[in-house]
MMTF fields as JSON, N, C-alpha, C and O atoms, coordinates in Angstrom:
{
  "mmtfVersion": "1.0.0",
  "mmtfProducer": "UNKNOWN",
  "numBonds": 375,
  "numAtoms": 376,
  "numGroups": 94,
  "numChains": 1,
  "numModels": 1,
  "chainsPerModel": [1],
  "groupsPerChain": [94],
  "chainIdList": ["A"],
  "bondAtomList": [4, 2, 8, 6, 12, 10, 16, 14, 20, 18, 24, 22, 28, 26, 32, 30, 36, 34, 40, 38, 44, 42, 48, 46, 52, 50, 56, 54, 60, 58, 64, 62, 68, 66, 72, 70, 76, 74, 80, 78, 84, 82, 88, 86, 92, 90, 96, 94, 100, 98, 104, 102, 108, 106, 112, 110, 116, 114, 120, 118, 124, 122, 128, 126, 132, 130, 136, 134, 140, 138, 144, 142, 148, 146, 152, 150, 156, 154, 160, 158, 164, 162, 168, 166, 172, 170, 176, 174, 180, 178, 184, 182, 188, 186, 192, 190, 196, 194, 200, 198, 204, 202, 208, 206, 212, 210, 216, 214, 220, 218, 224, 222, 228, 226, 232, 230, 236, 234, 240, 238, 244, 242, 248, 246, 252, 250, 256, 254, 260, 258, 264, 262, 268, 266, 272, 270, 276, 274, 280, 278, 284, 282, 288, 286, 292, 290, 296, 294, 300, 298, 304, 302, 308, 306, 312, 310, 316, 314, 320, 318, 324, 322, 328, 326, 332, 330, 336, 334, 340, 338, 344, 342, 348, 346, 352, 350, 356, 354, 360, 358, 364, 362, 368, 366, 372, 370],
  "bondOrderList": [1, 1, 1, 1, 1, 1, 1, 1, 1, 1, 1, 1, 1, 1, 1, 1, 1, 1, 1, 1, 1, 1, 1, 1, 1, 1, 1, 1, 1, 1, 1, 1, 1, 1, 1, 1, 1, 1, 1, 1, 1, 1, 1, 1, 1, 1, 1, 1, 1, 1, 1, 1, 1, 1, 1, 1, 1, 1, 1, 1, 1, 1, 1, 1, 1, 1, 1, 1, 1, 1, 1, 1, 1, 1, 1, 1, 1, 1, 1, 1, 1, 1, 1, 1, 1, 1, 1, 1, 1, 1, 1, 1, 1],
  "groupList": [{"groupName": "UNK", "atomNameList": ["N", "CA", "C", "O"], "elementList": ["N", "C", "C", "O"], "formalChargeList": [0, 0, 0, 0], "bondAtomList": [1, 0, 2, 1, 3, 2], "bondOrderList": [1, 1, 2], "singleLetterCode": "X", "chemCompType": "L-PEPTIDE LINKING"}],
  "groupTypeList": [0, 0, 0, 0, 0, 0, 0, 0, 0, 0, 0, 0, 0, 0, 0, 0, 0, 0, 0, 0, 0, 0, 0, 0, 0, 0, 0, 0, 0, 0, 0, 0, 0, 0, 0, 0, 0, 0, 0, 0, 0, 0, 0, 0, 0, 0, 0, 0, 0, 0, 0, 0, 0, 0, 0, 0, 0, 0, 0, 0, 0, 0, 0, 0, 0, 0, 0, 0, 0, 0, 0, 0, 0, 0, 0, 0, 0, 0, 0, 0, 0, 0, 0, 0, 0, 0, 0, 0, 0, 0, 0, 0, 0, 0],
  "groupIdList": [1, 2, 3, 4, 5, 6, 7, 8, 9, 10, 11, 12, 13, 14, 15, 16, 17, 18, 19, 20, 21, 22, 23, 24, 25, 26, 27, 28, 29, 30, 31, 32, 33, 34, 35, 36, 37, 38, 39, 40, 41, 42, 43, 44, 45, 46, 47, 48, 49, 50, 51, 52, 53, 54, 55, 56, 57, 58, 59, 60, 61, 62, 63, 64, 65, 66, 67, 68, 69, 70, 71, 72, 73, 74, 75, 76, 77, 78, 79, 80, 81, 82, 83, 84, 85, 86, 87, 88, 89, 90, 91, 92, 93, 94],
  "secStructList": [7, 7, 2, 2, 2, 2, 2, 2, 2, 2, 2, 6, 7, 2, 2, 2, 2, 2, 2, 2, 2, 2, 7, 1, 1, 3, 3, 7, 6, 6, 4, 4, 4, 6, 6, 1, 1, 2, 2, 2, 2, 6, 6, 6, 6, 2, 2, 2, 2, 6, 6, 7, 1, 1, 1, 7, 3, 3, 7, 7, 7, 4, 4, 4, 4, 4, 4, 4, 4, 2, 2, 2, 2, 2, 2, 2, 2, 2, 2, 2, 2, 2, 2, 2, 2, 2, 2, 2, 2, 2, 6, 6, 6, 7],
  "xCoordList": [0.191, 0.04, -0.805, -0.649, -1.698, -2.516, -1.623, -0.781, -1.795, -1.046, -0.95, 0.047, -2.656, -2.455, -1.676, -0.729, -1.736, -1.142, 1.002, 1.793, 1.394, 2.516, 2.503, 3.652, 1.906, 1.737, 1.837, 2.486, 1.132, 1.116, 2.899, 3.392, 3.215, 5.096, 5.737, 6.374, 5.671, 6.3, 6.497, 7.536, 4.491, 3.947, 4.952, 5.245, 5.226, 6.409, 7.617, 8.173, 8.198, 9.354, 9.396, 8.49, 10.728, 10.557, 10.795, 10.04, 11.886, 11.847, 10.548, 10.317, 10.075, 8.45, 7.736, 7.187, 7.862, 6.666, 7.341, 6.789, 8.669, 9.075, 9.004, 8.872, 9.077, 9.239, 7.429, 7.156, 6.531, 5.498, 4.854, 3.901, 5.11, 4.864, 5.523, 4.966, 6.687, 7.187, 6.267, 6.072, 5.846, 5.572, 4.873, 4.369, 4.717, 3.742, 2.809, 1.97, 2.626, 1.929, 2.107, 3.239, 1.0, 1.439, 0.849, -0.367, 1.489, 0.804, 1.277, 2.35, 0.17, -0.661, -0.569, -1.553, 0.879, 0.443, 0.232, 0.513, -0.311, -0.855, -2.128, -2.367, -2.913, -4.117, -4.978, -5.354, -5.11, -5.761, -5.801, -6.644, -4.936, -4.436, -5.66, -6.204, -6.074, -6.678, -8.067, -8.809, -8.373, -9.542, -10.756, -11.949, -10.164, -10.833, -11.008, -12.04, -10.151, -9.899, -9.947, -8.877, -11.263, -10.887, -10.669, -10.202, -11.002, -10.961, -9.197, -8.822, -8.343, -6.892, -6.312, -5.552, -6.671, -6.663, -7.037, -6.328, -8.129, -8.797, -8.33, -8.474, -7.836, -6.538, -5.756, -5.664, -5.067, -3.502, -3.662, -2.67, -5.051, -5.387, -5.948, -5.959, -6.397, -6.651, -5.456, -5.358, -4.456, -3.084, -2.082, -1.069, -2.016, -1.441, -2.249, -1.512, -3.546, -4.355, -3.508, -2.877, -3.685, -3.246, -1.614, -1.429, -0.926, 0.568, 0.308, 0.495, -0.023, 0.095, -1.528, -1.749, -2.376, -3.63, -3.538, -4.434, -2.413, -2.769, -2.067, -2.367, -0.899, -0.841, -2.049, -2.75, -2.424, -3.056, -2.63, -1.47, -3.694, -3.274, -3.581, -4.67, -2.952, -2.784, -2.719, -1.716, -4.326, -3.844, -4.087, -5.176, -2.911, -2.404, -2.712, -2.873, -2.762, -2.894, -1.831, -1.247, -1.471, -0.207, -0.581, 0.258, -1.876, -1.535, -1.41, -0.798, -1.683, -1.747, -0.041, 0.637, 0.316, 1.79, 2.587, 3.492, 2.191, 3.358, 2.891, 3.72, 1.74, 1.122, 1.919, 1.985, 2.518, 2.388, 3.573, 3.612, 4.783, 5.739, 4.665, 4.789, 3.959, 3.113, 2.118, 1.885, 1.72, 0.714, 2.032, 1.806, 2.846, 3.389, 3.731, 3.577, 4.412, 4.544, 3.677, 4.009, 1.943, 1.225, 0.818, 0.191, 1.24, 1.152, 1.838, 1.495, 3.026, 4.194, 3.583, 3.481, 3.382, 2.724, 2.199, 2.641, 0.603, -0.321, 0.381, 0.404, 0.713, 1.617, 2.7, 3.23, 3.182, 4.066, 2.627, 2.755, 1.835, 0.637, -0.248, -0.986, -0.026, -1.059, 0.34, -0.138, 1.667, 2.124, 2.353, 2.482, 2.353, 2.342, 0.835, 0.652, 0.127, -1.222, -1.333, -2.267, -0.271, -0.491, 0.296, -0.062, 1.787, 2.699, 2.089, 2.298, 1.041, 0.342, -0.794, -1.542, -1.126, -2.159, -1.428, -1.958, -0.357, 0.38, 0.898, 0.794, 1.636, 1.198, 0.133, 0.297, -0.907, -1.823, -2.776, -3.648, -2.041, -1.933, -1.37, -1.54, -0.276, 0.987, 0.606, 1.125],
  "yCoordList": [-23.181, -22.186, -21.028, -20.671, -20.428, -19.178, -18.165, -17.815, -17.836, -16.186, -15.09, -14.574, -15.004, -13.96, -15.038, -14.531, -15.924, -16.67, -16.719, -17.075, -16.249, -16.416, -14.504, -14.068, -13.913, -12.451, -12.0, -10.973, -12.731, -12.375, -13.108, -12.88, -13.655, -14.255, -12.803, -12.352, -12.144, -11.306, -10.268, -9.92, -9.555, -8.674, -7.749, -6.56, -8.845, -8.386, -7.975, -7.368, -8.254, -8.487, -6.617, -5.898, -6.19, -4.103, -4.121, -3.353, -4.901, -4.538, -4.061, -3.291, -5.074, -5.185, -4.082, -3.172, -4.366, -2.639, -1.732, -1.513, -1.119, 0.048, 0.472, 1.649, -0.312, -1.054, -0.402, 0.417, -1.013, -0.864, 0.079, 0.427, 0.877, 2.301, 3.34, 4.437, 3.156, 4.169, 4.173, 5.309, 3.386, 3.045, 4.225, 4.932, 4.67, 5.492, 4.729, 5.495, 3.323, 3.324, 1.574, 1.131, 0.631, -0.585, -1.642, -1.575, -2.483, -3.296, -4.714, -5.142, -5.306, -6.752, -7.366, -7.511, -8.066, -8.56, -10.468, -11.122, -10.801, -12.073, -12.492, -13.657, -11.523, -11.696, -12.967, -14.043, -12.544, -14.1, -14.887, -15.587, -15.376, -16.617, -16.953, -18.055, -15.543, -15.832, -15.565, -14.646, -16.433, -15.91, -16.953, -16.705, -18.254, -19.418, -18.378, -17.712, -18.117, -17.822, -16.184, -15.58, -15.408, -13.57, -13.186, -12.08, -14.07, -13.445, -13.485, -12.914, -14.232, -14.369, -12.661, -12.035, -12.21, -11.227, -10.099, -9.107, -9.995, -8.917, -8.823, -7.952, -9.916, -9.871, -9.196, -8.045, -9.477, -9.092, -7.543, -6.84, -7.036, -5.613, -4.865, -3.634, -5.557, -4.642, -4.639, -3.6, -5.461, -5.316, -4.434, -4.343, -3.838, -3.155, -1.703, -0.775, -1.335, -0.583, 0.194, 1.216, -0.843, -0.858, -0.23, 0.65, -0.497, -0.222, 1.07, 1.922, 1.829, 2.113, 2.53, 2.1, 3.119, 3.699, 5.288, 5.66, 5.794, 6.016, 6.375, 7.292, 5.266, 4.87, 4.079, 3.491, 3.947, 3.4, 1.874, 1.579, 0.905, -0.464, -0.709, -0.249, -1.305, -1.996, -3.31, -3.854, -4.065, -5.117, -5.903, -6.346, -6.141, -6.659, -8.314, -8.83, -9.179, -9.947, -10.22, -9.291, -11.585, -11.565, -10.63, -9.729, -10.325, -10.017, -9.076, -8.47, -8.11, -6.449, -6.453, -5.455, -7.14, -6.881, -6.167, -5.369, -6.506, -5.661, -4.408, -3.5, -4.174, -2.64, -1.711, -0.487, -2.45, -1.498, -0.318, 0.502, -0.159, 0.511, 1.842, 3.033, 1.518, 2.407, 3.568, 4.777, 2.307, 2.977, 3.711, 4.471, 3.316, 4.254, 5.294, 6.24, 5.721, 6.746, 7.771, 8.953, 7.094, 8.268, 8.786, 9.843, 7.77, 7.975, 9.781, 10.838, 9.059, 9.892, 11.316, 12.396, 11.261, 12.431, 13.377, 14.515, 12.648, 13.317, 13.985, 15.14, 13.209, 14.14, 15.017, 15.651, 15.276, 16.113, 17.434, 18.64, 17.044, 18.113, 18.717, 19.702, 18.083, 18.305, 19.108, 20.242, 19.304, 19.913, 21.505, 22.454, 21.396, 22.489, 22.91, 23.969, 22.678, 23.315, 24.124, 24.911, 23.92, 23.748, 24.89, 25.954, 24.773, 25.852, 26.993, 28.02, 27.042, 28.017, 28.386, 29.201, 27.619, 28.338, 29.281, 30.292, 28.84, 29.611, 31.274, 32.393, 30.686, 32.11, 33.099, 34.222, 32.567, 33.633, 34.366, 35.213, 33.526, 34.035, 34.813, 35.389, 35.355, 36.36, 37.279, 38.394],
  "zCoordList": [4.983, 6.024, 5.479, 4.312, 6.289, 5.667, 5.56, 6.387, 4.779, 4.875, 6.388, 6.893, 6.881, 8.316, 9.065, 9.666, 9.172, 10.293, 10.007, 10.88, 8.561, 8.633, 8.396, 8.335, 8.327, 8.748, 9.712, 9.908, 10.715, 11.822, 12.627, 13.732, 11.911, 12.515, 12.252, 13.203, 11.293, 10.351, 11.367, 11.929, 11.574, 12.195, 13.408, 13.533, 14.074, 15.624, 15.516, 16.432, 14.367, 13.362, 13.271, 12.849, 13.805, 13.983, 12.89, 12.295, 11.867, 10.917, 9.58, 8.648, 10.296, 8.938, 9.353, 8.731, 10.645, 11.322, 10.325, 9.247, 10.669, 9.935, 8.504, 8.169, 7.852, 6.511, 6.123, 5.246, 6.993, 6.878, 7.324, 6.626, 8.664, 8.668, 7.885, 7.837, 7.229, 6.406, 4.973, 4.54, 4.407, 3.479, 3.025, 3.898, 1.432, 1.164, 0.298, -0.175, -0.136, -0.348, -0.295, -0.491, -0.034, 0.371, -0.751, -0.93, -1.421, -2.442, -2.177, -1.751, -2.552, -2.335, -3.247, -3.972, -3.607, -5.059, -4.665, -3.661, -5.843, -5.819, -5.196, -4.881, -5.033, -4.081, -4.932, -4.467, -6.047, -6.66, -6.502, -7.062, -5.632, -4.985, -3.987, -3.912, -3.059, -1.641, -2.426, -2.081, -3.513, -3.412, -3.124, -3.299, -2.614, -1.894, -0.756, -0.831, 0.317, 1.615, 1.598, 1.684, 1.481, 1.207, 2.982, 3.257, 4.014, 5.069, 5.63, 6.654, 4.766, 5.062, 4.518, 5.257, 3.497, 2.487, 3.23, 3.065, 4.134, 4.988, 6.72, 7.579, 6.71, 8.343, 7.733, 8.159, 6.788, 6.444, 6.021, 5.83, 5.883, 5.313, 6.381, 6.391, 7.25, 8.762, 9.508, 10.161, 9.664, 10.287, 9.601, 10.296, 8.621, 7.472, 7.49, 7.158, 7.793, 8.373, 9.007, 8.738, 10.337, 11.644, 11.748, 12.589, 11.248, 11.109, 10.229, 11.098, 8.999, 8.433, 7.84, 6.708, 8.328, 7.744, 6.486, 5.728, 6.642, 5.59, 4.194, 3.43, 4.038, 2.946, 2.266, 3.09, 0.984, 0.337, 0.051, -0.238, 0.16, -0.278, -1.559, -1.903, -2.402, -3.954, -4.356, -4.819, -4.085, -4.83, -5.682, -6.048, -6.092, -7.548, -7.302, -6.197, -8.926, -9.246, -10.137, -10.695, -10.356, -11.313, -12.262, -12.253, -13.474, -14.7, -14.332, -15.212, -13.115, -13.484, -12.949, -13.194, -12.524, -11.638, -12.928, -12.681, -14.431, -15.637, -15.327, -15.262, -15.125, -15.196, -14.117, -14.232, -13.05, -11.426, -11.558, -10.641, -12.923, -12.74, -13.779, -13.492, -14.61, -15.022, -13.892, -13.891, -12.954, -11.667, -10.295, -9.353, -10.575, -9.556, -10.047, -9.275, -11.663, -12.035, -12.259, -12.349, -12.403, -12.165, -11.23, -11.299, -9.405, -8.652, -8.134, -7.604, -8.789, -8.601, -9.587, -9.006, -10.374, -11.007, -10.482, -10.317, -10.018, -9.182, -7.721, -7.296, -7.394, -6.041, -6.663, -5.75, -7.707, -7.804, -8.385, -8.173, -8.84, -9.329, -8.113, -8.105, -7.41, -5.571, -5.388, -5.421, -5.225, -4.808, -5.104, -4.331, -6.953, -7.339, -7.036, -7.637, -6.622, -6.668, -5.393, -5.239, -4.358, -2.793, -2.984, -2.478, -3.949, -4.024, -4.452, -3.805, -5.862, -5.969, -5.422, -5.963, -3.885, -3.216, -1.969, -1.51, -1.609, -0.799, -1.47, -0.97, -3.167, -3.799, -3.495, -3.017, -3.815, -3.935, -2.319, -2.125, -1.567, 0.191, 0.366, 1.44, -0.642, 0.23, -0.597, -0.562]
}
């Protein structure tokens, strides 16, 4: 079975919507797989768009999958550094 085509079963599914509009950030692992088929890979990334434009998509391949608890923590970083930056621009407003 292609992937959009068992994506698209998922798709209607409120749970997955929610799951997938909450998301802050959405990752793709195993894409290596689709790499006979990249237009299965690019449905499943315009419907994920579509639900969810602007979280960021991530995707992973098995080898980087050890890396991804590394990439969310600097994820997590940078937004805690965008925040203090935001906190000290409101400082210097008042």
């Amino acid at each position: 079975m292609h992937i959009h085509l068992y994506f698209k079963e998922q798709e209607d599914d409120p749970w997955t919507r929610l799951q997938v509009a909450m998301a802050d950030r959405i990752i793709l692992n195993k894409v290596d797989l689709l790499a006979e088929n990249p237009a299965d890979l690019e449905a499943v990334s315009e419907v994920l768009t579509k639900l969810n434009g602007a979280a960021p998509q991530v995707k992973l391949n098995k080898a980087l999958l050890l890396c991804i608890d590394r990439w969310i923590e600097r994820e997590r970083e940078r937004e805690r550094e965008r925040e203090r930056e935001r906190e000290r621009e409101r400082e210097r407003e008042r």
